[in-house]
Structures are given as structure tokens and as C-alpha cells.
C-alpha positions as CSV (number, residue, x, y, z in Angstrom):
1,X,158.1,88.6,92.1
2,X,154.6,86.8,92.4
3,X,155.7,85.7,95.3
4,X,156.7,88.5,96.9
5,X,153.3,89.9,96.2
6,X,151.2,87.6,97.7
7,X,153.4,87.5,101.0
8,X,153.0,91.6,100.9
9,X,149.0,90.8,100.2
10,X,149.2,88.6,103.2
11,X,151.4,91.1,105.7
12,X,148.8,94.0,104.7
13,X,145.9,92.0,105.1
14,X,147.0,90.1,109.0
15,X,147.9,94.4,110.1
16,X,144.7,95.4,108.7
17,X,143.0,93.1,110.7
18,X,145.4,93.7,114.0
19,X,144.4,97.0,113.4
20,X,140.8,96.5,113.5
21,X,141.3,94.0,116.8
22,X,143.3,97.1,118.3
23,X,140.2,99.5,117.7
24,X,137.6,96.7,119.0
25,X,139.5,96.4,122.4
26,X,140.3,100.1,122.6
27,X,136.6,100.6,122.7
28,X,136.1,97.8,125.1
29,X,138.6,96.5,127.2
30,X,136.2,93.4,128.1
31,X,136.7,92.1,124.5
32,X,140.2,91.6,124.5
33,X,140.2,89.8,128.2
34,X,137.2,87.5,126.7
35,X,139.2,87.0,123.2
36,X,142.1,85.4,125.2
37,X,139.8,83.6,127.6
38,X,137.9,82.2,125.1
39,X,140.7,81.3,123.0
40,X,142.3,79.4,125.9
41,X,138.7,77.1,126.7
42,X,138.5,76.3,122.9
43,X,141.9,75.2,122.1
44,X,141.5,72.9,125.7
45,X,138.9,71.4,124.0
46,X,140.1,70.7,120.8
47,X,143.3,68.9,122.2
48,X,140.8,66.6,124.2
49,X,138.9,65.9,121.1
50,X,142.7,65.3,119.2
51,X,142.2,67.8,116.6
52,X,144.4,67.8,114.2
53,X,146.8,70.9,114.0
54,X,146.0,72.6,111.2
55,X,141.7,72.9,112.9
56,X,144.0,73.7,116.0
57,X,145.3,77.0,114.2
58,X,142.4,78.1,112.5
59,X,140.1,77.6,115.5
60,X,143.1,79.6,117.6
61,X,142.1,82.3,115.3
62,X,138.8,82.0,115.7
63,X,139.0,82.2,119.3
64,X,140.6,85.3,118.7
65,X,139.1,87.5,115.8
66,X,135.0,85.3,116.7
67,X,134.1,89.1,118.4
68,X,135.5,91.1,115.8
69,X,132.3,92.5,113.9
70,X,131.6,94.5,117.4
71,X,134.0,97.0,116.3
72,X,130.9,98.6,114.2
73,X,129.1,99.1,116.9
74,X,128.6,101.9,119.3
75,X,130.5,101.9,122.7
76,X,127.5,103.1,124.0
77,X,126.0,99.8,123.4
78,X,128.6,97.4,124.0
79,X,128.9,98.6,127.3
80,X,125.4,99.5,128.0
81,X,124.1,99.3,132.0
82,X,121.0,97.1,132.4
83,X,119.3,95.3,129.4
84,X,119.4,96.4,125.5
85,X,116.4,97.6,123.6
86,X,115.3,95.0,120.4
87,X,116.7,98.0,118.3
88,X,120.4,97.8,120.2
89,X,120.3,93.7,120.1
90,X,119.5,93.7,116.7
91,X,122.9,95.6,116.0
92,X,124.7,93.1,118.1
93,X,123.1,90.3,116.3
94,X,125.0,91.6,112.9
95,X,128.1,91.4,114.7
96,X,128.7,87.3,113.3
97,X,128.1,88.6,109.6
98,X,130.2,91.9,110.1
99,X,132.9,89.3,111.3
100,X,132.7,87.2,108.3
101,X,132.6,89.9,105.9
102,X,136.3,91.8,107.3
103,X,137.5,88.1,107.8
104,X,136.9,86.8,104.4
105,X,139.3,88.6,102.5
106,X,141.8,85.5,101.1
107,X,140.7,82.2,100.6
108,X,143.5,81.3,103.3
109,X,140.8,83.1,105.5
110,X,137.9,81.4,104.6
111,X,137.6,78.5,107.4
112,X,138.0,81.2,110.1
113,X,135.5,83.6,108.6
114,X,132.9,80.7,108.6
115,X,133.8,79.8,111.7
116,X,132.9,83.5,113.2
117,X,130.0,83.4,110.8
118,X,128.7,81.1,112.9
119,X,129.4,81.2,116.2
120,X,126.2,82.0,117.4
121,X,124.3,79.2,115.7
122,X,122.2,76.9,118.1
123,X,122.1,73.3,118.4
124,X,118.2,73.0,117.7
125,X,118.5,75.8,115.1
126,X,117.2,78.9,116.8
127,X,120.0,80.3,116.3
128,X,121.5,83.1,114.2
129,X,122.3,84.6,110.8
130,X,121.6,81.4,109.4
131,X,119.6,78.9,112.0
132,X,121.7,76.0,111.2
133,X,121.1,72.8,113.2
134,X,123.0,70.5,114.5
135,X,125.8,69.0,112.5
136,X,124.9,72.0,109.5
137,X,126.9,73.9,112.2
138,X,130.8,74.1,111.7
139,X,132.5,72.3,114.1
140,X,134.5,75.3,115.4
141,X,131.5,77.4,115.5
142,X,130.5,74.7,118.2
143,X,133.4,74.8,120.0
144,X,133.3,78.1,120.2
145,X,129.8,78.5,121.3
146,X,130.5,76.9,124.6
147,X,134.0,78.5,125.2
148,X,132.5,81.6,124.7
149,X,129.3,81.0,126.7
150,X,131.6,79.5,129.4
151,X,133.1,82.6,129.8
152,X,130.3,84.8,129.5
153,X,128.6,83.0,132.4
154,X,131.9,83.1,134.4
155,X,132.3,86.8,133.8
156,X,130.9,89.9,135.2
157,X,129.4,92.1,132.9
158,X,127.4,95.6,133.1
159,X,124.3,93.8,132.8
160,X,125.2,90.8,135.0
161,X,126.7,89.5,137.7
162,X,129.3,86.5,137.2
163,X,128.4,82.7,138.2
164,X,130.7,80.6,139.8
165,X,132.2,78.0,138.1
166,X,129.8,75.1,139.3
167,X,126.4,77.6,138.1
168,X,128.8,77.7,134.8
169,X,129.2,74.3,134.2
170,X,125.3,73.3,135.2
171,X,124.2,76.2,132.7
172,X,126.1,74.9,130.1
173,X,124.6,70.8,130.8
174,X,121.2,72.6,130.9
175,X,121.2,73.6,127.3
176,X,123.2,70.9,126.0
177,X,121.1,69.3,123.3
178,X,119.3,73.2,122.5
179,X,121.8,75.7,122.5
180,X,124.9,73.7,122.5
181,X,126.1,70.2,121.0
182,X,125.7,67.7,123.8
183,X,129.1,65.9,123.1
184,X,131.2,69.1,123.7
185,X,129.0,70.2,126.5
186,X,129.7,66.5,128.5
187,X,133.7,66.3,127.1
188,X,134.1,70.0,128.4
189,X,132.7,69.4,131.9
190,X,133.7,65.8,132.0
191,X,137.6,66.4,130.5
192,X,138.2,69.7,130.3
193,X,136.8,71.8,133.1
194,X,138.2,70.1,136.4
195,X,141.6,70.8,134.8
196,X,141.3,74.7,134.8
């Protein structure tokens, strides 16, 4: 009977959160296209750096749920024309910790919650929430940073236009060592990127 409770406590839990995803990418169609895309460049890295397949399955998650704190916030925003006001990217910027919070519901969840917790942690630490540096920073919070910023760059946005994929992979060697760590930045472009 115990069991059989915790496996209902799990079902509830992975459709509550399916549910959430659902509302995030009705609001934004964007997010879901970038979840997938950013899921795909950070599990390519992981197999080049042999991670083991337990990381491989939490960071799939990662890739997955690491935007899912922007369901709080106004379409308005999320899909705002031109640049946001420090109000509107001060909302955004709660987006990692909103994450963590609807993550972190079962210790099962834990590693994945971190993971979005910190996703937009910096390599020299001028980051955020926490301004972690360096190593302090969970190793699929680094992964993700440059899946997701690899994607970002690539992708056309209200507020931008896209980069190719050379201006993409230049970008990302520019601010190895400050925004991103240096040995995932040169394995991504060295290993990873001719391949896509």
C-alpha cells in the first residue's frame, strides 16, 4: 500500500508539472521549440564528455523543465518587441528560483531543481540568484548555460535577429572563461558543433 502511494505521489506530481510545461508553451510557443533545442545541444555534450547515464537523465530534464519559472510571468513580457525595462528583467531574472521552487517537490527532484536553479550562473560569478563561480556552479547548470546560450544566439527573437552558426560559435569562445566554463565552450565547438 505504501508503495502504491508513493508511485500515485510520483504520477501526480510528473502531470502537475506537464501541466505547468503545457501552460508555459501555450503562452509562448518559442519556449517549447527552445526546450527541445536545448535539450538536444546538452545531452550532445554530455555523451562527448561520457557522462554517466543517470547525469544523462537528470540533465535531459533539465534541458527540458530549465525555462519553466517563465510560466509566472506576463506574455506581455516574454514576448516583448524591442528591449525590457530594469522592472520587466527583474521579473525574468526570478524565473531560475521560480523553477527551483515548482521543481523541488521530491527529493527524486532535487538534482534537476538545482540544476534550473542555476542555470544562469556565470563562470566569473556575475551571475545570478546566487553568483556562484566557477566550479561552485553545478555541472549541468554549465552545460546548460552554453546549450541554452547556443540557441539563443542561433535563434530569432522579438528583440533580435538570429546569428549564423559561425557568429554562434565565436560568441560562445568570446566569453569562455566569463560567462561560460572554458572546457565546455572548446569541447562544444571542438567535438560537438561540426556534427550538428
Amino acid at each position: 500500500m505504501h508503495k502504491n502511494k508513493l508511485k500515485m505521489k510520483s504520477e501526480v506530481r510528473q502531470n502537475t508539472i506537464q501541466s505547468i510545461m503545457y501552460t508555459l508553451y501555450e503562452k509562448s510557443a518559442v519556449e517549447k521549440i527552445h526546450a527541445e533545442r536545448v535539450c538536444y545541444y546538452c545531452m550532445r555534450i554530455a555523451k562527448e564528455m561520457n557522462m554517466k547515464e543517470i547525469k544523462l537523465e537528470l540533465l535531459r530534464w533539465t534541458g527540458m523543465l530549465h525555462d519553466i519559472g517563465k510560466v509566472t510571468i506576463d506574455k506581455e513580457i516574454l514576448e516583448k518587441k524591442g528591449e525590457l525595462t530594469p522592472e520587466e528583467w527583474n521579473v525574468i531574472k526570478k524565473h531560475p528560483e521560480t523553477g527551483y521552487h515548482i521543481i523541488n517537490s521530491a527529493p527524486e527532484m532535487v538534482g534537476i531543481a538545482t540544476a534550473i536553479l542555476c542555470h544562469h550562473e556565470r563562470w566569473d560569478g556575475k551571475g545570478y540568484p546566487k553568483g556562484l563561480v566557477g566550479e561552485e556552479i553545478p555541472i549541468l547548470s554549465r552545460i546548460m548555460a552554453v546549450g541554452a546560450s547556443y540557441d539563443t544566439i542561433l535563434s530569432q527573437r522579438t528583440y533580435k535577429k538570429a546569428k549564423t552558426k559561425s557568429e554562434a560559435l565565436q560568441e560562445l569562445q568570446n566569453y569562455a572563461g566569463t560567462q561560460f566554463d572554458p572546457q565546455i565552450v572548446s569541447l562544444f565547438v571542438n567535438r560537438v558543433a561540426n556534427t550538428l
